[in-house]
N, C-alpha and C positions, 0 to 999 in steps of 0.2 A: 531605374532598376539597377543593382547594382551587379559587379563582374559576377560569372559563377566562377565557384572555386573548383580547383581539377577533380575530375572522373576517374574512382578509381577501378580497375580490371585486372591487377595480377595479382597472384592466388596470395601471398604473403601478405597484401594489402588488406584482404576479405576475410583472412581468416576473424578478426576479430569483431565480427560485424557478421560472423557464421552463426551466431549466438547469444539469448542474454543472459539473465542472473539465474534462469532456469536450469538445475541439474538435467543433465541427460538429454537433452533436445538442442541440435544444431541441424545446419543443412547451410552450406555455402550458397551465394546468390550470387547474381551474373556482375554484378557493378554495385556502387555504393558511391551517389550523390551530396553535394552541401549545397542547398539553396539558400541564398540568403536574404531572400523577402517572398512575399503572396506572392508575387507576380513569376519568380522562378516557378514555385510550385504548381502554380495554373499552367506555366508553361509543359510540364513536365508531365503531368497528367493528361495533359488534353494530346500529347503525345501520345501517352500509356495507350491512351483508350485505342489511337488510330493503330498502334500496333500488337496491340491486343499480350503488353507487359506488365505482367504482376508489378505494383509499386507497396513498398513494406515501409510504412514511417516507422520513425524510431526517433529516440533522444538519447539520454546516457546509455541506453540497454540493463536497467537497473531491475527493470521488470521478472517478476515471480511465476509467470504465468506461461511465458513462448511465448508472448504476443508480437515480440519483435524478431522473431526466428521468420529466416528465410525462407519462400519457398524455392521446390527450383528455377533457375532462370531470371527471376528476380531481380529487380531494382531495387537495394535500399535507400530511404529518402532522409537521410541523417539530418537534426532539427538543427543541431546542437552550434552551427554558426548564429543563428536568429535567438541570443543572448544577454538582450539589452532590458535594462528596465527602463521603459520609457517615461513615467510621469507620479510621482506620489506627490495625491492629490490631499493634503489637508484639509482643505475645505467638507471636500463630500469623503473623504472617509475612503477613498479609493488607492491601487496600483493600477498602472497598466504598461504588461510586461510582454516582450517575445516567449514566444513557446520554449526556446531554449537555454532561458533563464534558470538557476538551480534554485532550490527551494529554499538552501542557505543565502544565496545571493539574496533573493527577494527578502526573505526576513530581516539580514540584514541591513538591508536599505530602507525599508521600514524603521525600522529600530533607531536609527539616525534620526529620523523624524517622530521620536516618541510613542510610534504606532506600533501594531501587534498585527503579524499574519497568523493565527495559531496552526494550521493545517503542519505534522510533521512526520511524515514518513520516516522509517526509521534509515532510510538510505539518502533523506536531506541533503546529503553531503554534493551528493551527486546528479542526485534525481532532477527531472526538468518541469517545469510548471506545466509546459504541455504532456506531455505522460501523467504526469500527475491528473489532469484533467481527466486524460482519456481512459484513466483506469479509476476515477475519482477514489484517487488516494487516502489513507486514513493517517492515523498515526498516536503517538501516546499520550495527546492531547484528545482524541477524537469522542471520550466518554462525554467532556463538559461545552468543546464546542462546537463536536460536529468535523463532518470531514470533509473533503473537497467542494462537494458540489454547494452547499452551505454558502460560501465566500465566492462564486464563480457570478460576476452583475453583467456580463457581457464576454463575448469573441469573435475574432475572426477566424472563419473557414473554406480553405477550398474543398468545394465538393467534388465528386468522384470524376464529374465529366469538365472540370478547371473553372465552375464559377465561383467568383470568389462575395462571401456572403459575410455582415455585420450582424451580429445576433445580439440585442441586449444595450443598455445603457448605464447612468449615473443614478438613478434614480431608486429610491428604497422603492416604492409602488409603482407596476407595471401588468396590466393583467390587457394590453390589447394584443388580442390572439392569442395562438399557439404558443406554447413556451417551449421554443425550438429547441433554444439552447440547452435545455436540458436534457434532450435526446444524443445530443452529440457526447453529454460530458459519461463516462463510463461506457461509451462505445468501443471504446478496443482500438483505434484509427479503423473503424471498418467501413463509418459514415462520412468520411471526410478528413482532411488535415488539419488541424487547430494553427493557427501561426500569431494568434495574440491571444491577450487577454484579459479580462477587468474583472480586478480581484478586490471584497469589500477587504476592511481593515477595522480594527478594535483599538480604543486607547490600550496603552500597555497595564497590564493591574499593579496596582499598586505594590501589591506584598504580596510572597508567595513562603510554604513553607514545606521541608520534603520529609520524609519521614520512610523508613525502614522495617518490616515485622516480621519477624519469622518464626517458622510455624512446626514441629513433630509431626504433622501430618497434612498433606494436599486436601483434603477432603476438608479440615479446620479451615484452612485458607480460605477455600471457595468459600465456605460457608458466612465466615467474616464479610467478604466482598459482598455478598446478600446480602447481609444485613445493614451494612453500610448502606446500599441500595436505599434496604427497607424502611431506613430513616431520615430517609429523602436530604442524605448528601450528596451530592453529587459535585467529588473533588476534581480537578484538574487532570488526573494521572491515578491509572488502577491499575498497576500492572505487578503480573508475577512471575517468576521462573520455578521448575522445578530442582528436582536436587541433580540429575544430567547435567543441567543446563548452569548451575550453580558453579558446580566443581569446573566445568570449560570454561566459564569465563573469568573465575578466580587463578585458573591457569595458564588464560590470556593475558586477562589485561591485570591482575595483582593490585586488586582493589579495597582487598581485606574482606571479603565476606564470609559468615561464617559457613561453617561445612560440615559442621552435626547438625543440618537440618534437613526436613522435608520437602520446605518451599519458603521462601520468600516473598513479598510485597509490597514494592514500591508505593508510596502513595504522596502526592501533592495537591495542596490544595493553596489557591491564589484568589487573589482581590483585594478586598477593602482589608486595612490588618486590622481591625475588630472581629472580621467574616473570619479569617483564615485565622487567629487565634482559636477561636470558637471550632469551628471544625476538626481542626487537627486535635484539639483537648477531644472531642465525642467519639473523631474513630480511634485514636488511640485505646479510650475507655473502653468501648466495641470489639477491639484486637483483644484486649488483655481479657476481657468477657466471654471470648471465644473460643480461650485455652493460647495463646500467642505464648510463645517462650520471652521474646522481649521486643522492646520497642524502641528503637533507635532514632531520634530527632537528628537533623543537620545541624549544624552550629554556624554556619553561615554558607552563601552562595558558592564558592569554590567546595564543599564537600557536598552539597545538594549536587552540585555538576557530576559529581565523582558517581555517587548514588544512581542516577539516572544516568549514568555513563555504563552502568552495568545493566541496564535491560536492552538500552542500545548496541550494546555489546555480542550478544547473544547470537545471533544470527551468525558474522563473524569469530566465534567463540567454539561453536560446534562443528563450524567450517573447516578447523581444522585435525577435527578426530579421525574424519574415515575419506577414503577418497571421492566419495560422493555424499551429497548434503541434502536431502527434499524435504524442503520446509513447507508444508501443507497448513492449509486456511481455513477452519471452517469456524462459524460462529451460530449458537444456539442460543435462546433466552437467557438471562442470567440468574435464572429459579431454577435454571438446567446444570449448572455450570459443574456442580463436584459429581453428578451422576456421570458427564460427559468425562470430565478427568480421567474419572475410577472406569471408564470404560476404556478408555487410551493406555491406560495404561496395563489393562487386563491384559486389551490385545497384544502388546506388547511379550506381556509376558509368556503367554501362551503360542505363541510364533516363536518367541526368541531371536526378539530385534530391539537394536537398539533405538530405543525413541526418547527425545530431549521434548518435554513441553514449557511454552512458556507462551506470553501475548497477553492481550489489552483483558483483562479479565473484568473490568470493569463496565464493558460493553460485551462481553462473551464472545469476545474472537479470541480461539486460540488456535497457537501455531503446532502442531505437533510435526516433529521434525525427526526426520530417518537416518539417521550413521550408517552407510550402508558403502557398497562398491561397485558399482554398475556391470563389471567385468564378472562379476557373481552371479550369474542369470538362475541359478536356481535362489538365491537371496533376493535379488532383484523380485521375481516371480511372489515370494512369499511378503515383499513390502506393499506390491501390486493387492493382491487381496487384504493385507490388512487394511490398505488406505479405503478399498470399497468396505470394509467392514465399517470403517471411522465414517462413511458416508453415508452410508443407510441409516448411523444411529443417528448421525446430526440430522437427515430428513426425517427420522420418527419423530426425532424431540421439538421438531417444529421449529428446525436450524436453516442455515444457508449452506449453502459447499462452498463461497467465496466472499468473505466478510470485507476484502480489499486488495487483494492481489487479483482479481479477474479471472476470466472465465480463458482468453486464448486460446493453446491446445493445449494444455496439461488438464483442464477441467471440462473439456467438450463432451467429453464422451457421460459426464454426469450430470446435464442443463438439462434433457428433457426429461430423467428423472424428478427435477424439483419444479421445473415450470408448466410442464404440462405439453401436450402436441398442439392446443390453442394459440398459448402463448409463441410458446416455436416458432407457429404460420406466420404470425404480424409480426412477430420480430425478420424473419427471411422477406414476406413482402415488402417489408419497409426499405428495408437492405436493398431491395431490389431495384426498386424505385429509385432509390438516390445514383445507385449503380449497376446501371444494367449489363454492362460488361463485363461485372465481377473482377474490375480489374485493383481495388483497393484491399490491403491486407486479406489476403481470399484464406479459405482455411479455416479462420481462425472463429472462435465464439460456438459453429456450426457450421457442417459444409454447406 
């Protein structure tokens, strides 16, 4: 076992660790740990339990949700020492990494070895494989291959009362028994602590190509991305911004995009280069069929970077308009997608707020995002109803309220709207079961 690194306890220390990527939710916790194997963290828990102290895992604190917000009194149990890739296995196609690996590290380590992690959250940068896990993270890859849980072939976990458990193998075919590990991956840390993990891998594709459209009207857009759909393409990369989000990140990062438009749409498509010639010529045709103002190809890999440096941008980009940022999640069918737009953006108008939308429209998550000021509590009050407005419409349209940032506490109070009191029960017995002292991230998902 190796030394623990110091405990920390004064208030200067905590403040950053009061908090994650979530507007408006913090709450300082009593101390804030770095374990740096299983065996710390079994240590620490089977502590928790005896004296009956909330313990809050975390990684970078990148997360959208509160998941990693403190309660009171609290132990944060920071991942972010257990940051090794252990093993990229050529043979079978596998990594296996610490929880506290970032998402760029992992890829890039791969990458070295020809291999492909596609999973890319837009906060890569930062973000840690175990969060990633426990929120089963998406990203602007996630239309063509899927999102976290997809590439998850094994983990290790301490459970709530410190046993520490191997879930999973090397093996493409596995069907003896339960399929634990999948109960763990997009739990929130509520079931346990992730502290490794076996991730499959993909040869890298051969050729990829990125491509730009922009659009007079949001509704055109959507309506493109359907049809793309409907021609059973299914590119690499479907993402759009609206004209809010357009003008912030042309004001961020000065990427050249244009600014007489409605919406834009990112779109890539990768693989064999006979496939991605062909596709990129079909939705092209498709864009300009659909009324597109123009179509913009990359011309090589450094301005493809550039291209897709402005959806990833976006987030960051609106962050800096107002003094608070709520970037809201919700994803609906994608036969849904311009009725849901034209709905966000009514509410919008009709409240009189400012809201930036943008996200994976290719999959129908979109982010619709509040420029607001918390210190405003009658503004505040009026973002509060419209986000239930944008929630009720995504549960009529036969949507989700968290397409990938999670349910923690920003979305609790909207789960048994969409899941039902059924669901609910087996979700809290199970909960219970694993930890009956309720001493693992409590709060959060449901009380």
């Amino acid at each position: 076992m190796m030394a623990p690194e110091p405990v920390l306890t004064s208030k200067e220390d905590l403040i950053p660790y009061a908090f994650d990527g979530t507007a408006a939710l913090s709450q300082m916790p009593g101390a804030v740990v770095f374990p740096r194997d299983a065996e710390q963290v079994s240590r620490l828990l089977q502590w928790a339990n005896r004296e009956r102290v909330p313990i809050i895992p975390r990684g970078s604190g990148s997360g959208l949700s509160g998941g990693s917000v403190p309660t009171p009194g609290s132990v944060v149990m920071c991942l972010v020492k257990l940051d090794r890739v252990l093993e990229v296995d050529r043979k079978n196609l596998t990594v296996m990494v610490e929880t506290g690996a970032t998402t760029e590290a992992v890829a890039t380590a791969v990458g070295a070895a020809n291999l492909f992690y596609p999973p890319d959250p837009g906060s890569m940068k930062i973000s840690t494989i175990g969060g990633n896990v426990a929120e089963n993270s998406g990203g602007l890859r996630g239309l063509k291959y899927g999102v976290t849980r997809n590439y998850v072939m094994g983990m290790e976990v301490v459970l709530p009362q410190g046993e520490i458990v191997w879930m999973g193998n090397k093996c493409v075919k596995d069907v003896a028994g339960y399929n634990l590990k999948d109960v763990f991956i997009g739990s929130e840390g509520t079931l346990g602590v992730i502290t490794r993990v076996l991730l499959k891998l993909i040869p890298k594709p051969a050729a990829k190509k990125t491509m730009l459209a922009t659009f007079a009207e949001m509704e055109k857009a959507a309506e493109t991305i359907s049809a793309i759909i409907a021609a059973q393409i299914i590119p690499c990369t479907l993402e759009f911004l609206d004209r809010t989000t357009i003008k912030c990140v042309e004001d961020f990062a000065h990427i050249g995009l244009p600014l007489d438009c409605d919406a834009i749409v990112l779109m890539e498509t990768d693989g064999h280069a006979a496939v991605v010639a062909e596709e990129s010529a079909r939705m092209e045709q498709i864009c300009r069929a659909h009324g597109c103002t123009s179509v913009h190809v990359a011309k090589d890999d450094t301005e493809a970077v550039q291209l897709a440096s402005a959806r990833r941008a976006a987030f960051s980009a609106l962050a800096r308009v107002a003094p608070t940022t709520i970037l809201e999640d919700v994803t609906v069918p994608r036969s849904e997608l311009a009725q849901m737009i034209r709905f966000i953006q009514n509410v919008a108008k009709t409240d009189q707020l400012r809201v930036g939308v943008f996200g994976h429209m290719g999959d129908g998550n979109l982010h619709p995002t509040f420029l607001t000021d918390e210190r405003n509590h009658a503004e505040m009050e009026k973002v509060e109803k419209a986000l239930h407005k944008i929630i009720e419409e995504t549960i009529r349209l036969g949507g989700t309220i968290t397409g990938e940032h999670g349910v923690g506490l920003a979305k609790k109070r909207f789960l048994p709207r969409q899941l039902g009191e059924t669901q609910l029960r087996v979700m809290r017995e199970l909960r219970r079961v694993l930890d009956p002292a309720g001493v693992l991230n409590p709060g959060k998902m449901f009380d």
